[in-house]
BALOBA-1460 file (C-alpha; in Angstrom, 3 decimals):
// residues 258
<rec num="1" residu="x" x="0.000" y="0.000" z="0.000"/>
<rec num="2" residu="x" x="1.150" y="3.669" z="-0.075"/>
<rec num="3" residu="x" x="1.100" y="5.496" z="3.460"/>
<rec num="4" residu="x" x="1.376" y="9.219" z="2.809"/>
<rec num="5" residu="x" x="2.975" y="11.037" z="5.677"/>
<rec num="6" residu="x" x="2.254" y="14.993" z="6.499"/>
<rec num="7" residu="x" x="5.097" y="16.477" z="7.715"/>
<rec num="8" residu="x" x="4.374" y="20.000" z="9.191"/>
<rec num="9" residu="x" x="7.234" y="22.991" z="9.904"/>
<rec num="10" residu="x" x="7.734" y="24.543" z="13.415"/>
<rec num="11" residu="x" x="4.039" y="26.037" z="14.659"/>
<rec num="12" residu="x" x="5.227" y="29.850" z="15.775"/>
<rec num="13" residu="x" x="2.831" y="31.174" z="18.361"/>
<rec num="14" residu="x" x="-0.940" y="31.841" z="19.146"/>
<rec num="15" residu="x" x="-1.245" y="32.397" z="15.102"/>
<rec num="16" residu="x" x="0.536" y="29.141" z="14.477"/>
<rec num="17" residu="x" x="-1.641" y="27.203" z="16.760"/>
<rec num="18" residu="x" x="-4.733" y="28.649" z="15.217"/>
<rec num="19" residu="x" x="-4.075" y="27.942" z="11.672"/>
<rec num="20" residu="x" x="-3.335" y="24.215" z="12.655"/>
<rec num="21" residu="x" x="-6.484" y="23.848" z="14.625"/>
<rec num="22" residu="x" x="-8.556" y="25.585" z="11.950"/>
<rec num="23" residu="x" x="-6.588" y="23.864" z="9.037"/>
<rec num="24" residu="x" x="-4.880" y="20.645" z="10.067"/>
<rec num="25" residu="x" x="-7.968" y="17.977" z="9.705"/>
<rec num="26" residu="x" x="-8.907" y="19.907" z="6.320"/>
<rec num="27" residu="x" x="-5.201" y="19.491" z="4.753"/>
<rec num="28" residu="x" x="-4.787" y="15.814" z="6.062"/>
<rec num="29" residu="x" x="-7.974" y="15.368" z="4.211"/>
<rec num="30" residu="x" x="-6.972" y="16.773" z="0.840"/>
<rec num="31" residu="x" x="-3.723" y="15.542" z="0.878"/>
<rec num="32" residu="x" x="-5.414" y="11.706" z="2.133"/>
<rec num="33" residu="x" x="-2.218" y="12.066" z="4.730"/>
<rec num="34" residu="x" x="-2.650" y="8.907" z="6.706"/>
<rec num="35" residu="x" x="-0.204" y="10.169" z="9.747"/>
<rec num="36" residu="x" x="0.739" y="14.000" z="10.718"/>
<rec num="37" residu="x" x="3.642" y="14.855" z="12.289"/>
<rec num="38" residu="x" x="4.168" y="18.139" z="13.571"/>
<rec num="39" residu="x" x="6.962" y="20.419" z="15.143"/>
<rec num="40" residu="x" x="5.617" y="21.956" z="17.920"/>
<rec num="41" residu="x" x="8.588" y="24.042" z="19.870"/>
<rec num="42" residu="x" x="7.930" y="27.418" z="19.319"/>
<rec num="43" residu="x" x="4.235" y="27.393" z="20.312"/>
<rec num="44" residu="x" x="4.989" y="29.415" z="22.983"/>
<rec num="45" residu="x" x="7.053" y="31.728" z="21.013"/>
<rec num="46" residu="x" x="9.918" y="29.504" z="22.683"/>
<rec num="47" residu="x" x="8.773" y="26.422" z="23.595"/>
<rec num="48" residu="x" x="5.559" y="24.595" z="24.727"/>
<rec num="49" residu="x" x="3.176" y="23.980" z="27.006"/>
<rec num="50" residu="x" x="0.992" y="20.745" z="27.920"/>
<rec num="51" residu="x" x="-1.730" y="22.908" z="27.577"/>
<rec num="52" residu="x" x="-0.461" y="23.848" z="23.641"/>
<rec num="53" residu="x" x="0.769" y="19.995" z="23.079"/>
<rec num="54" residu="x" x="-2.927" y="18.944" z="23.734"/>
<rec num="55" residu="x" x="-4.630" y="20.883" z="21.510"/>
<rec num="56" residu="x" x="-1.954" y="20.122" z="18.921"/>
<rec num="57" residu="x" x="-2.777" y="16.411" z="19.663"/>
<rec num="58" residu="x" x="-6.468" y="17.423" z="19.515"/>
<rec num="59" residu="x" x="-6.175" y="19.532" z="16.028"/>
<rec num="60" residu="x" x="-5.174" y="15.927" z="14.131"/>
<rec num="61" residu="x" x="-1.462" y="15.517" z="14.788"/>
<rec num="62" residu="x" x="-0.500" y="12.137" z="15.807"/>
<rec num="63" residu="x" x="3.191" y="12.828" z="16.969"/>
<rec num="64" residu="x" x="4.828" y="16.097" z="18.232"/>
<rec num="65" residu="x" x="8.528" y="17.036" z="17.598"/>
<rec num="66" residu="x" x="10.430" y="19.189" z="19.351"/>
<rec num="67" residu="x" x="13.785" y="20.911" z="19.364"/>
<rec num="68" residu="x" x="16.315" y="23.363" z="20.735"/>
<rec num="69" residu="x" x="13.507" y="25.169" z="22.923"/>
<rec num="70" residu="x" x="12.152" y="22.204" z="24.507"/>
<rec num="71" residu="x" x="13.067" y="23.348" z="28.224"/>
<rec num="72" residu="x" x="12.059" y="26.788" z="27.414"/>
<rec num="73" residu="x" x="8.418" y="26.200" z="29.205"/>
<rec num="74" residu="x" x="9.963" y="23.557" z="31.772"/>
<rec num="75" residu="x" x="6.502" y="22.584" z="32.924"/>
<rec num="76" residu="x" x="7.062" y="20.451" z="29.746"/>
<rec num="77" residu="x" x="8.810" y="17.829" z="31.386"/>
<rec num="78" residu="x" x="6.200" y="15.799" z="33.707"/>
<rec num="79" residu="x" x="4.094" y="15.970" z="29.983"/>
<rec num="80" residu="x" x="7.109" y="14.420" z="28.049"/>
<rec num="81" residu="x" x="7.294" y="11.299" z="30.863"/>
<rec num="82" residu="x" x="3.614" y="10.706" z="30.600"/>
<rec num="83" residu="x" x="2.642" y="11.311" z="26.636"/>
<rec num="84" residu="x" x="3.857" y="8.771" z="24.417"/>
<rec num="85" residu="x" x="2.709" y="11.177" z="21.356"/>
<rec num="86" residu="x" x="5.616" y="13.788" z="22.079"/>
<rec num="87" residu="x" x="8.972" y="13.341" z="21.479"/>
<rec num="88" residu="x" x="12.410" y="15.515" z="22.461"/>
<rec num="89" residu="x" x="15.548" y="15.263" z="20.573"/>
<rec num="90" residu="x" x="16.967" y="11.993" z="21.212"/>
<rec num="91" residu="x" x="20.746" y="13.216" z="21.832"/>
<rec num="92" residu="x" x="19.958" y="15.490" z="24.735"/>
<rec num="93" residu="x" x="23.461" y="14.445" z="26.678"/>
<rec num="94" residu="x" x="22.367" y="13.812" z="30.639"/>
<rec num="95" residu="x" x="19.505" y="12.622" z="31.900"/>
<rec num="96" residu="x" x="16.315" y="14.572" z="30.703"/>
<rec num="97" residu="x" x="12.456" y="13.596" z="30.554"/>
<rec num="98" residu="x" x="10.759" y="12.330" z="27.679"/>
<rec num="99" residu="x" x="11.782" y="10.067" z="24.978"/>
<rec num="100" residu="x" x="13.587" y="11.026" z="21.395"/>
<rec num="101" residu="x" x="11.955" y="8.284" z="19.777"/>
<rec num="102" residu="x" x="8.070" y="6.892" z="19.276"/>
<rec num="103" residu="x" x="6.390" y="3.846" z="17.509"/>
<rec num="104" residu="x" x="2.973" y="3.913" z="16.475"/>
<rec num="105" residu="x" x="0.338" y="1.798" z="14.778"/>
<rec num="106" residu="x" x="-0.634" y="3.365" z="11.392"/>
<rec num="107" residu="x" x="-2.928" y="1.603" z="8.499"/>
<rec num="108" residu="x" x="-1.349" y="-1.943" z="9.836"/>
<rec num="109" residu="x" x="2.177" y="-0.557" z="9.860"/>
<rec num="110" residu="x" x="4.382" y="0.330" z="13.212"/>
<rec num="111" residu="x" x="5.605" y="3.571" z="12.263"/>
<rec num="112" residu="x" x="9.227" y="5.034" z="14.243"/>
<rec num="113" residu="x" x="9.159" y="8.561" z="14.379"/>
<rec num="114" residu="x" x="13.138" y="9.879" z="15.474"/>
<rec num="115" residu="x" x="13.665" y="13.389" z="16.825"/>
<rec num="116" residu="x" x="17.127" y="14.445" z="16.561"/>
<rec num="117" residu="x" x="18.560" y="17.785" z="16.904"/>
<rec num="118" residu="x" x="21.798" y="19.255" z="14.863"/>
<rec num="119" residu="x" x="25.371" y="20.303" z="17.032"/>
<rec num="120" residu="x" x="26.435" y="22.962" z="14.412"/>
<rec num="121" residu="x" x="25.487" y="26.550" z="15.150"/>
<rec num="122" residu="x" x="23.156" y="25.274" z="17.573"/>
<rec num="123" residu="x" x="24.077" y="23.071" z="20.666"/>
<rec num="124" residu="x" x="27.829" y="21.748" z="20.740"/>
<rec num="125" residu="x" x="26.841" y="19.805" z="23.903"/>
<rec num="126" residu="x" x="24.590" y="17.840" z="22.538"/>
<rec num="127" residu="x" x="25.288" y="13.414" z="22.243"/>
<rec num="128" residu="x" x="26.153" y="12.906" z="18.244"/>
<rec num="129" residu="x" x="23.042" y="13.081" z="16.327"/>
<rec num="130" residu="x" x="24.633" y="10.286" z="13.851"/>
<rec num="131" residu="x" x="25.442" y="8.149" z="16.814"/>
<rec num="132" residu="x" x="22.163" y="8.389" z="18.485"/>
<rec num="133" residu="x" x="20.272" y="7.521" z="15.485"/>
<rec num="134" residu="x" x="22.426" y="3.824" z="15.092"/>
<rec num="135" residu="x" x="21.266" y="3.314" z="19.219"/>
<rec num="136" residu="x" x="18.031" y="4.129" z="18.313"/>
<rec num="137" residu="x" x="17.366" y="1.974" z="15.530"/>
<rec num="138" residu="x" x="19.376" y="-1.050" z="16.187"/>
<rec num="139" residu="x" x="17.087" y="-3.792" z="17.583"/>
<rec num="140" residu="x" x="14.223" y="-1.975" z="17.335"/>
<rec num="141" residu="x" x="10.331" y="-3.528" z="15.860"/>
<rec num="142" residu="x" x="9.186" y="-1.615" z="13.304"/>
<rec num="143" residu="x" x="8.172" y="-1.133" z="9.605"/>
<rec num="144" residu="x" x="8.718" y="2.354" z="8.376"/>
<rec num="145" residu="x" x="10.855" y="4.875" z="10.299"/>
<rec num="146" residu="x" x="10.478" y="8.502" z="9.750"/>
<rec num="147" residu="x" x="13.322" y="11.477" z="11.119"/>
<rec num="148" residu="x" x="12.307" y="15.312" z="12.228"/>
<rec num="149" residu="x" x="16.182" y="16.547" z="12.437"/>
<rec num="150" residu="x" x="15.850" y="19.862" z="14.282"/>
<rec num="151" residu="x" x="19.226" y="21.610" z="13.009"/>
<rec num="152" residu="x" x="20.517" y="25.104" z="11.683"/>
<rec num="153" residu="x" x="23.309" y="24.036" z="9.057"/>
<rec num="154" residu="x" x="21.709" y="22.774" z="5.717"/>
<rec num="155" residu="x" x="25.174" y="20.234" z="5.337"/>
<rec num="156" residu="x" x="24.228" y="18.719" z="8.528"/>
<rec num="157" residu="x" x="20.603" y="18.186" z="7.237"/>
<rec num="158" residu="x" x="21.485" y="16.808" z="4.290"/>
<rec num="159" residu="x" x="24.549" y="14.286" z="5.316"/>
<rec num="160" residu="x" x="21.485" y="13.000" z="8.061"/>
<rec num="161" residu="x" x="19.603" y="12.234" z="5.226"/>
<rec num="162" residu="x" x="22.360" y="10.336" z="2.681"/>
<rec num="163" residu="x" x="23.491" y="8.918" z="6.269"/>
<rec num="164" residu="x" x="20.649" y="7.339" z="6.653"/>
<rec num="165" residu="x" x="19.697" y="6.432" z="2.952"/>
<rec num="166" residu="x" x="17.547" y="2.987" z="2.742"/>
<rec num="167" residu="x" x="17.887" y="3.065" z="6.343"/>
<rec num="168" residu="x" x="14.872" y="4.911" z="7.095"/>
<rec num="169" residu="x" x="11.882" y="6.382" z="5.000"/>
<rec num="170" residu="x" x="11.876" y="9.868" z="5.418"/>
<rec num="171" residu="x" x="14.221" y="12.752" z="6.744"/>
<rec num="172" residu="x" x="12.865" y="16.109" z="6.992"/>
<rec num="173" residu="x" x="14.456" y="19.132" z="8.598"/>
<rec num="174" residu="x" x="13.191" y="21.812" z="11.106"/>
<rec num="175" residu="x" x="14.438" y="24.816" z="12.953"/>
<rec num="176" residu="x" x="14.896" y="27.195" z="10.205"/>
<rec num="177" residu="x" x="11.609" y="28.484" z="9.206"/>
<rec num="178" residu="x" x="11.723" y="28.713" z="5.667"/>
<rec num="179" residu="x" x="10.362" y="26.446" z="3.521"/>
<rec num="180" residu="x" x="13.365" y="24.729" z="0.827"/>
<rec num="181" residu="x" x="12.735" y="23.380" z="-2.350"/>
<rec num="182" residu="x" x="14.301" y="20.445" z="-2.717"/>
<rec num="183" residu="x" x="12.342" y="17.402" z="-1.946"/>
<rec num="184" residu="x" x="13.938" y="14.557" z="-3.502"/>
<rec num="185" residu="x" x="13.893" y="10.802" z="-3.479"/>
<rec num="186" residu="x" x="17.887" y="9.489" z="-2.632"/>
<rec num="187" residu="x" x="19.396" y="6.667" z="-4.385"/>
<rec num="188" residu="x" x="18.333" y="4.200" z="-1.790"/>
<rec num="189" residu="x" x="14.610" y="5.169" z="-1.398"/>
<rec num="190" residu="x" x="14.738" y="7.575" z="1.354"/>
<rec num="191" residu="x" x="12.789" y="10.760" z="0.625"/>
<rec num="192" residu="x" x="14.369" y="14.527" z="2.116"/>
<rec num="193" residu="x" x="13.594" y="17.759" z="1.875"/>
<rec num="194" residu="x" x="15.916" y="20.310" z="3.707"/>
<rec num="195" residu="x" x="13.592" y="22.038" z="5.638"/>
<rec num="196" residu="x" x="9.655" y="21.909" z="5.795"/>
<rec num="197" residu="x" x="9.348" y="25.765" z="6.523"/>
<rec num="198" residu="x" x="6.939" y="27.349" z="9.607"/>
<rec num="199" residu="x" x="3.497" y="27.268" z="10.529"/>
<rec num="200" residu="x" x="2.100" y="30.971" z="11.971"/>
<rec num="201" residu="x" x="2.615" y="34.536" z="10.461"/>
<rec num="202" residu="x" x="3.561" y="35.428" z="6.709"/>
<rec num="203" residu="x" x="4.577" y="38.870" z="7.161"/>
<rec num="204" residu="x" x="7.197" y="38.294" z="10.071"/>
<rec num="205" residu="x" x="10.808" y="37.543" z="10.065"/>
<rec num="206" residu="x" x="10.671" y="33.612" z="10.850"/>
<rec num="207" residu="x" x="7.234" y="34.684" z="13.388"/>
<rec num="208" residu="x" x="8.388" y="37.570" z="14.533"/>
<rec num="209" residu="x" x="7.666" y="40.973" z="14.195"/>
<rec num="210" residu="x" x="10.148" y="42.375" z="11.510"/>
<rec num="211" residu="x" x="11.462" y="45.324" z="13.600"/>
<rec num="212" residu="x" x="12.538" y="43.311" z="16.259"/>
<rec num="213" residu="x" x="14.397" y="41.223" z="14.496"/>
<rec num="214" residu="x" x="15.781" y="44.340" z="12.592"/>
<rec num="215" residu="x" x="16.595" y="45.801" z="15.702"/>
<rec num="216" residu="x" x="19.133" y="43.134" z="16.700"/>
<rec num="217" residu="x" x="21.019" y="43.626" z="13.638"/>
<rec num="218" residu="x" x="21.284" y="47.959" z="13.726"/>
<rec num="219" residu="x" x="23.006" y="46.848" z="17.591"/>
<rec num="220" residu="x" x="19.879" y="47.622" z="19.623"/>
<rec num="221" residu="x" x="19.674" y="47.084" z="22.943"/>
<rec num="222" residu="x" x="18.259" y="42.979" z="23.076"/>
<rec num="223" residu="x" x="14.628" y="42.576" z="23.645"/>
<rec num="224" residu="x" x="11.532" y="39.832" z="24.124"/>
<rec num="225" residu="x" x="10.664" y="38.822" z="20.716"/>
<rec num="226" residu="x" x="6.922" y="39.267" z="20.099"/>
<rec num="227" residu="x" x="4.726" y="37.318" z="17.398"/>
<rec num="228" residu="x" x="3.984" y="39.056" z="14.791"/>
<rec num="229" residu="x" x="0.036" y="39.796" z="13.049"/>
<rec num="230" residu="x" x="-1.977" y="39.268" z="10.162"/>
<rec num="231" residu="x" x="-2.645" y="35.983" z="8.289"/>
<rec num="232" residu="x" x="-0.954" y="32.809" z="8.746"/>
<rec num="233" residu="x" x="0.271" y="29.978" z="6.682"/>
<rec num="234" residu="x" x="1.204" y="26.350" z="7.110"/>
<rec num="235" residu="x" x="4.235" y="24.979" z="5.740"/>
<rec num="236" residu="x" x="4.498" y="21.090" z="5.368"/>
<rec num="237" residu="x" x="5.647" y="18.819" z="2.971"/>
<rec num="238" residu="x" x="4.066" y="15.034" z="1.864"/>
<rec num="239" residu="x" x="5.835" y="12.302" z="1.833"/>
<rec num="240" residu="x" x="4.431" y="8.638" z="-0.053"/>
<rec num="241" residu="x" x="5.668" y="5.583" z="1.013"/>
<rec num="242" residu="x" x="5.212" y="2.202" z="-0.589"/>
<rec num="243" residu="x" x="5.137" y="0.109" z="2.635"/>
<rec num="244" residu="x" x="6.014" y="-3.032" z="0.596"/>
<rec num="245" residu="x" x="9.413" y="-2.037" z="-0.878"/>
<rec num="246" residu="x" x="10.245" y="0.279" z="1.761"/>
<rec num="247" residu="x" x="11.055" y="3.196" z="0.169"/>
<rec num="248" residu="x" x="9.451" y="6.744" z="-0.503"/>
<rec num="249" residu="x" x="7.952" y="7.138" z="-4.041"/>
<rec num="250" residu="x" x="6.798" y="11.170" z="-3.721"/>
<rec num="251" residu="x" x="8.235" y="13.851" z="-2.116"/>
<rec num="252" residu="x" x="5.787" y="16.729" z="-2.714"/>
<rec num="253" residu="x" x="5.089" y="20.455" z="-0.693"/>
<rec num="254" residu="x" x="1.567" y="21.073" z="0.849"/>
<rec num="255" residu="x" x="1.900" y="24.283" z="1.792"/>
<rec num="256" residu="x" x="-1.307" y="26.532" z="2.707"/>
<rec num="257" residu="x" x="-1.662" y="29.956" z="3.018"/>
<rec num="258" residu="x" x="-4.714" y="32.615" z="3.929"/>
C-alpha cells in the first residue's frame, strides 16, 4: 500500500496554533495524509506547554517534535514522561524527561518517528546526532521509520539524510523556518527535503515581528521577541511511502496559506 505522511514545519505562536487547529484535519484530508507529524517548539514563542501539546494532539497531529527550545516552558517535562505522542531530541546528553523516539500503529504498519537535533550553530553539547540515530534503531520492531532533524546548518541536514539512505523512510528538517525546495527521493529510497518551513505569520521575520528582528542587527539594545500579526500559513511537505518495498515514491510540498 502507499502510506502518505504529512510532515508539518515549526508552529510559531498563538497564530501558528490557530491555523493548525482551523486547518490541520482539512489538509490531512486533501492531501489523504494517513499520519501527521508536527513540530511543535515554538508554540509558545519559545517552547511549549501541555496545555499547547494537547490541543496540537487534539487539532489531528499524531506525533509532536520538538527541538532546541524544549526546556524553554519547563513545565514540559512531567508531559514528556507521561505522553507517548511527544517526542524531544533523542541526543539530549544527561539525563532529561521524555523520549527522542516513538512507535505507532498506522494503516497496519508500526511507524518510528526519530527526533534528533543538529550540534552545528546550535548546541555543541549535545550526544552525536549520527550516533544516536544507530542506538536508536538497532534492535528496534518496526516497519517504516520517519526522522524530524531539528538543526541550523543545511550540510548537517542533508549528510542526516544520505546517512541514513535505505535506512529509514523519510528525513525532513526543522528549525529554520523557511520552507526549501528540494524534496527529492535518494538513491536508496529515502525521501528529504531540507527544511519543511513554519506554521504561523507570513509577514514576520521567521514569526516575529520584523522590527525586532531588525533591531538586533542595527546593535539595539536585546529585547523579548513578540509574534507578529496578520494571516498565517502552514508549511508542510508530503511524503508517499510504498510500505512493501520500503522506500518513498513522492516527495511533494503542501503548503497553505490565507
Amino acid at each position: 500500500m502507499l502510506l502518505k505522511i504529512l510532515a508539518v514545519g515549526d508552529v510559531v505562536g498563538e497564530g501558528g496554533q490557530d491555523i493548525l487547529a482551523r486547518r490541520l484535519r482539512e489538509l490531512r484530508e486533501d492531501t489523504g495524509a494517513h499520519f501527521a507529524v508536527v513540530n511543535g517548539e515554538n508554540a509558545s514563542g519559545v517552547g511549549i506547554t501541555p496545555a499547547q501539546a494537547r490541543r496540537m494532539l487534539e487539532a489531528g497531529a499524531d506525533v509532536i517534535t520538538l527541538g532546541n527550545h524544549t526546556w524553554n516552558r519547563i513545565q514540559i517535562g512531567e508531559f514528556l514522561d507521561k505522553d507517548p505522542h511527544i517526542l524531544r531530541p533523542a541526543n539530549y546528553a544527561g539525563r532529561v524527561p521524555g523520549r527522542g523516539m516513538g512507535i505507532y500503529q498506522c494503516q497496519g504498519q508500526r511507524v518510528a518517528v526519530l527526533n534528533l537535533m543538529g550540534r552545528v550553530e546550535l548546541n555543541p553539547n549535545l550526544d552525536s546526532p549520527f550516533k544516536a540515530t544507530n542506538f536508536l534503531l538497532r534492535g528496534q520492531d518496526y516497519d517504516l521509520a520517519l526522522v524530524d532533524f531539528h538543526a541550523e546548518a543545511t550540510s548537517e541536514k542533508g549528510a542526516m539524510a544520505w546517512y541514513l539512505d535505505g535506512r529509514v523512510q523519510a528525513v525532513w528538517g526543522t528549525h529554520t523556518h523557511v520552507p526549501t525546495a528540494d524534496c527529492q527521493i535518494l538513491p536508496k529510497g529515502t525521501g528529504f527535503v531540507t527544511d519543511l518551513g513554519m506554521t504561523g505569520p507570513k509577514r514576520s521575520v521567521l514569526g516575529i515581528r520584523p522590527e525586532h528582528s531588525i533591531n538586533l542587527f542595527l546593535g539595539g539594545l536585546p529585547r523579548r521577541y513578540e509574534e507578529a500579526e496578520g494571516n498565517c500559513k502552514l508549511n508542510a511537505c508530503l511524503f508517499t511511502i510504498d510500505t512493501e518495498k520500503k522506500r518513498c515514491v513522492e516527495v511533494r510540498r503542501a503548503d497553505l496559506e490565507e
